[in-house]
C-alpha positions as CSV (number, residue, x, y, z in Angstrom):
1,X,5.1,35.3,-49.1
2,X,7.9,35.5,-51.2
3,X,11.4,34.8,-50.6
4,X,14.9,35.7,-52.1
5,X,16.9,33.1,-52.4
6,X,20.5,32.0,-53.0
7,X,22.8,29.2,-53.7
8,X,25.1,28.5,-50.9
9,X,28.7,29.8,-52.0
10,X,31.5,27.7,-52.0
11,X,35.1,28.2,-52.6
12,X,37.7,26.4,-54.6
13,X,41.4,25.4,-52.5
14,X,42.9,27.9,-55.4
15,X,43.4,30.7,-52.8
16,X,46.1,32.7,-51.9
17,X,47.1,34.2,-48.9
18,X,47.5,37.8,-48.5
19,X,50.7,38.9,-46.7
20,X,49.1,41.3,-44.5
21,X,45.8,39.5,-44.0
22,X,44.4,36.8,-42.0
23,X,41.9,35.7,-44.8
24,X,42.1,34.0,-48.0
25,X,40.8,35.8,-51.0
26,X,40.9,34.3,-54.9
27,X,43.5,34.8,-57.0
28,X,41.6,37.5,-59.6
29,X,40.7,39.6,-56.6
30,X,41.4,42.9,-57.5
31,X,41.6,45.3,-54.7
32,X,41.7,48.5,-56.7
33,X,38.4,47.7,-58.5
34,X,37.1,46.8,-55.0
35,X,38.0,50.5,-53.6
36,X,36.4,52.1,-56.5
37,X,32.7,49.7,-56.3
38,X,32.4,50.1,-52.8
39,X,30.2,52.8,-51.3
40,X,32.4,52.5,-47.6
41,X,35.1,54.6,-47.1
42,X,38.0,52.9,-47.9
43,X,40.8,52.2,-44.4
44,X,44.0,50.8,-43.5
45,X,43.0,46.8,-44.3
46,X,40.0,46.9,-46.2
47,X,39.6,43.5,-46.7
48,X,40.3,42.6,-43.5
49,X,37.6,44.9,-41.7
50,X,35.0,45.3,-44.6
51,X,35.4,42.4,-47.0
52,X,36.0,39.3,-44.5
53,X,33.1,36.8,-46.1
54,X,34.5,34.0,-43.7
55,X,33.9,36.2,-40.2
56,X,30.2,37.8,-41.2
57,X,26.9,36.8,-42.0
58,X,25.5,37.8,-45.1
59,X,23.7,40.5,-44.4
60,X,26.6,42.1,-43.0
61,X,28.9,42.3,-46.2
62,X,26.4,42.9,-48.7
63,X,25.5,46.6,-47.1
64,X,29.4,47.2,-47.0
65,X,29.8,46.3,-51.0
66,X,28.2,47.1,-53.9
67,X,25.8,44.5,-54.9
68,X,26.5,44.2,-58.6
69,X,30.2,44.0,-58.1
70,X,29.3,41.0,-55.7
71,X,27.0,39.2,-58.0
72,X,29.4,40.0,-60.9
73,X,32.7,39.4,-59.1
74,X,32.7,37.5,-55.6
75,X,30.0,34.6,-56.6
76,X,31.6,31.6,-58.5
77,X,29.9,29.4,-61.0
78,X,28.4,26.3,-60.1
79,X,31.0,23.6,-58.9
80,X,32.0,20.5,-61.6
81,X,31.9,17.5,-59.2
82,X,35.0,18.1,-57.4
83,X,35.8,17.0,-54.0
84,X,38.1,20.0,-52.8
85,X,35.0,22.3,-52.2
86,X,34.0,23.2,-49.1
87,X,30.4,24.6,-48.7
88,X,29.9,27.6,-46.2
89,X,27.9,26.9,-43.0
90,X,24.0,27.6,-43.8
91,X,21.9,29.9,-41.1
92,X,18.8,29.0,-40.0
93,X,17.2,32.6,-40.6
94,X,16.9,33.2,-44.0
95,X,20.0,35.3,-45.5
96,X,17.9,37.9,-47.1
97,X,14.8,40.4,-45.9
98,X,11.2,38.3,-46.2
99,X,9.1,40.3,-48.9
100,X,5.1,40.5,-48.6
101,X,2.9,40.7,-51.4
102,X,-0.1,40.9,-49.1
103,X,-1.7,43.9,-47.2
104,X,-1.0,43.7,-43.5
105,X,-3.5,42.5,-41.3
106,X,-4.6,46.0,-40.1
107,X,-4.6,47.2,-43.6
108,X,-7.0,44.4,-44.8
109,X,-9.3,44.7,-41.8
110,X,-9.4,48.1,-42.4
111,X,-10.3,47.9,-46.2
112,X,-12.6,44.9,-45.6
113,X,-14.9,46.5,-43.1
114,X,-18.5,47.2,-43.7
115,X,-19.1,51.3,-43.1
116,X,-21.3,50.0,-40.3
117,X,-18.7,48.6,-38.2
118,X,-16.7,51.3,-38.6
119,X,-19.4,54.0,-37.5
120,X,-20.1,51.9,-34.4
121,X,-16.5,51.9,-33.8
122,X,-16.0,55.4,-34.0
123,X,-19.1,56.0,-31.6
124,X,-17.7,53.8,-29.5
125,X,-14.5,55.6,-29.2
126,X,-16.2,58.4,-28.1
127,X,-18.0,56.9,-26.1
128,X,-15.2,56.1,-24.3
129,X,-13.5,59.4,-24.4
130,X,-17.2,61.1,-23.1
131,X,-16.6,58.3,-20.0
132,X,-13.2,59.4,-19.7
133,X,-13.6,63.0,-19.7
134,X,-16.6,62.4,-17.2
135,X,-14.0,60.1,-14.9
136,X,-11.6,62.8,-14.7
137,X,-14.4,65.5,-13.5
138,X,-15.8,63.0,-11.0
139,X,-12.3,62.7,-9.6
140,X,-11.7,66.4,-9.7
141,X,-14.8,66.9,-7.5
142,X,-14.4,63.8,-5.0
143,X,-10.8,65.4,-4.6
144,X,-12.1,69.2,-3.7
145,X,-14.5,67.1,-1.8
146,X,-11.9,65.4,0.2
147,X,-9.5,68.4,0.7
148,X,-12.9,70.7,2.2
149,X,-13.6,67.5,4.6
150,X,-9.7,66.9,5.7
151,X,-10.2,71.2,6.5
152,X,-13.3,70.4,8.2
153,X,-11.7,67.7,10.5
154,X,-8.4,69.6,11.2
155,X,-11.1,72.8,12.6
156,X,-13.0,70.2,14.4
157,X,-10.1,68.6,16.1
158,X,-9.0,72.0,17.5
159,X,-12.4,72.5,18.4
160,X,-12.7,68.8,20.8
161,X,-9.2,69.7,22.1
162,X,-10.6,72.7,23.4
163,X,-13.8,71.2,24.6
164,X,-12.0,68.4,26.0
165,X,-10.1,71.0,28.0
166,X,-13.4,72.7,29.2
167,X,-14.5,69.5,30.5
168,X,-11.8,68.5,32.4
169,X,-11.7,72.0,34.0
170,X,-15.5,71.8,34.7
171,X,-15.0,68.2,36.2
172,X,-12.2,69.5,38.7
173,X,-14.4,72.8,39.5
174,X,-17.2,70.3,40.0
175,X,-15.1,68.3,42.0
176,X,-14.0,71.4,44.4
177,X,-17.3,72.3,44.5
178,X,-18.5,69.2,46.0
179,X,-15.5,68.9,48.9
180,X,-16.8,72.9,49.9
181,X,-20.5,71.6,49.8
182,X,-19.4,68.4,52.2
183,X,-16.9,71.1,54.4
184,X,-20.0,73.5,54.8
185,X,-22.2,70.7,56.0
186,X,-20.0,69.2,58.3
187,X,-19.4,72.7,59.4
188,X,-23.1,73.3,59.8
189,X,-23.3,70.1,61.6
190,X,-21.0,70.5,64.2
191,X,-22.2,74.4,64.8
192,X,-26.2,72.5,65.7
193,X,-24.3,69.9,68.4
């Protein structure tokens, strides 16, 4: 993999403070040049919103400016020794995109593969999609299946209720029955005395 890399920047003391900023900028700043090189719209405190290299991470400012004004401009020359520098905090992700010189993964399995593996996966695919399809009808006749048997049971529920009915009305009829049958013969009984 290849990386881009970059020196850390660091800043001199000889900074000036701009009356209607909160950041230092150095001393050949031009602002004018900086409207005209950036591809932002320009606002009411440019380099306070857009241009603040103290507040955001690198990534952030060099989308907002143009990068050969930064490289040209903004980055100083390497420092002489001197003990009035102060270097900017390092992140632990590095500052610019990761570049690949190498296929992905997919791509190189992909171009690798003998035709054979690639036939027996595409039979395999549908395979699955035959087993899928097959599934789905199974389903779709188990559920008309289950829908013609719930109508079944709901008729034959009706049907036991009524029968259940019938046989309690036979058991009392039965019942009467029985208490004429033992009358009569009791009847019949006391009729011979």
């Amino acid at each position: 993999m290849a990386y881009l890399t970059a020196k850390p920047v660091q800043f001199s003391t000889n900074f000036i403070r701009q009356p209607t900023a909160t950041h230092n900028f150095p001393i050949d700043y031009n602002f004018q040049e900086l409207f005209k090189r950036t591809t932002a719209k320009p606002q009411l405190f440019p380099q306070y919103q857009n241009f603040s290299i103290f507040n955001h991470p690198v990534e952030n400012y060099l989308t907002q400016l143009n990068t050969n004004f930064l490289y040209q401009n903004c980055l100083p020359s390497p420092p002489e020794n001197n003990t009035n520098l102060l270097p900017l905090p390092i992140s632990s992700s590095p500052p610019f995109p990761i570049l690949s010189e190498k296929p992905t993964k997919k791509k190189r399995k992909l171009d690798n593969e003998p035709i054979n593996v690639i036939i027996k996966r595409q039979k395999n695919t549908e395979a699955a999609r035959r087993s899928r399809s097959k599934k789905a009808e199974l389903l779709g006749t188990l559920e008309t299946q289950v829908k013609d048997l719930e109508s079944k049971k709901s008729i034959l529920v009706v049907q036991l209720a009524v029968l259940e009915n019938e046989k309690e009305f036979w058991i009392s009829r039965e019942a009467e029955l029985a208490e004429r049958v033992r009358k009569l013969e009791h009847n019949l009984a006391d009729s011979h005395r």
